[in-house]
C-alpha positions, 0 to 999 in steps of 0.5 A: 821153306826155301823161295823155290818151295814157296814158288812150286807149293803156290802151284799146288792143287788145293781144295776149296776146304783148305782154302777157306780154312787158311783165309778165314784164319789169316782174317782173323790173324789181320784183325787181332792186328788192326784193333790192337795196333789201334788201341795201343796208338789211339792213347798216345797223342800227336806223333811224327815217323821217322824213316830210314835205313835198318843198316845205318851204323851208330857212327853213321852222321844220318843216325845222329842226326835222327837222334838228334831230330826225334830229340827235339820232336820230343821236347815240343811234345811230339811222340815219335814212331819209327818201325822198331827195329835197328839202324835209323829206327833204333836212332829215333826211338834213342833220341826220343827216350833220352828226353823223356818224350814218347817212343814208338816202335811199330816192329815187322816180323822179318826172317833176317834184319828185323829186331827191335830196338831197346829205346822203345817205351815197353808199353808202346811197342806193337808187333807186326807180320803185315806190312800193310797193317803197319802201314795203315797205323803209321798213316793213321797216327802220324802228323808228319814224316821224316824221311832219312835215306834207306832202301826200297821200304823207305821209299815204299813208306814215302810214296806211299804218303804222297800218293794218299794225299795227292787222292785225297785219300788223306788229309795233307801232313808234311813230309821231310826229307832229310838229305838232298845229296841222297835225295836229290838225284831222286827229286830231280827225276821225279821233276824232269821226268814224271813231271815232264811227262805229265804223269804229275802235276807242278803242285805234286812237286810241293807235298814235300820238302828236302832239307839239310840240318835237323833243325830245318826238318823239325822246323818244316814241322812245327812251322805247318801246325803252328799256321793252324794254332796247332801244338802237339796237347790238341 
């Protein structure tokens, strides 16, 4: 169905039967995902996402850096997701299994671009086609986020986060962002404008960090756990 179909067919008079029928199995559709998403993850024990674009190339410096941070996330026992499919998804789930550690892959049935990565352990891959739901399990079963450059889902997973936790609606986790000559355009608006504006408060400004290096957004991670005597067999 092309998008003007789906537009017009929106329109369409239906009755309240095939309303009900569609809706209640589309119920049903979202709880088979919930429980399994939460079987699955609940088994794996402290894990960190890693976010960023699908169309990151191999060659790219942002890929091998992100394999390069799932990597050393996986030796200190962290289980790394990503959301399954190519590009920086792909990296994390590679760096993660050249060390033997846990990789996750939370894929989204997509139309185009989407497909799994082959990195991923068989028994920790989870199909999705809510993006709601896969979101709700990367929220749930993760210690912290890095956050590499990407498009409009990665930053729909990032602010996301923030806003959960300056609600309260979470507990505080840290969040990374790897790249300030990506990030710090966005950052400084985020400063000079929304802060200006008193849309948000200075202490909004500190639910996250920018960093350049791999071993500095590893280290913003373990540095936040181990002020708890925290390690990742808790």
């Amino acid at each position: 169905m092309t998008g003007e179909n789906r537009i017009i067919n929106s329109f369409a008079n239906k009755t309240w039967q095939e309303i009900k029928v569609k809706d209640s199995w589309q119920i049903f559709k979202i709880m088979a995902e919930f429980v399994d998403g939460f079987e699955k993850l609940a088994k794996i024990g402290p894990c960190v996402s890693i976010f960023g674009s699908a169309r990151t190339p191999e060659d790219h410096k942002c890929y091998q850096m992100t394999v390069k941070i799932a990597g050393l996330l996986a030796e200190k026992g962290y289980g790394v997701i990503s959301g399954g499919g190519p590009g920086i998804m792909e990296a994390a789930n590679r760096g993660a299994h050249g060390v033997g550690g846990k990789s996750v892959g939370l894929n989204i049935e997509l139309p185009f671009e989407q497909f799994h990565n082959k990195y991923i352990d068989r028994d920790k891959l989870l199909e999705f086609n809510y993006f709601f739901v896969r979101k709700v399990m990367f929220m749930k079963y993760s210690q912290g986020y890095i956050v590499m450059p990407g498009g409009f889902g990665t930053m729909d997973e990032l602010f996301e986060a923030i806003t959960l936790i300056q609600t309260g609606k979470i507990e505080r986790f840290p969040i990374v962002l790897v790249g300030s000559d990506y990030w710090g355009g966005l950052l400084e608006w985020v400063e000079k404008t929304m802060l200006t504006n008193a849309y948000i408060s200075p202490e909004d400004l500190k639910l996250y960090r920018i960093v350049d290096t791999a071993e500095e957004a590893v280290e913003h991670i373990f540095r936040f756990y181990d002020k708890y005597l925290l390690k990742p067999n808790f």
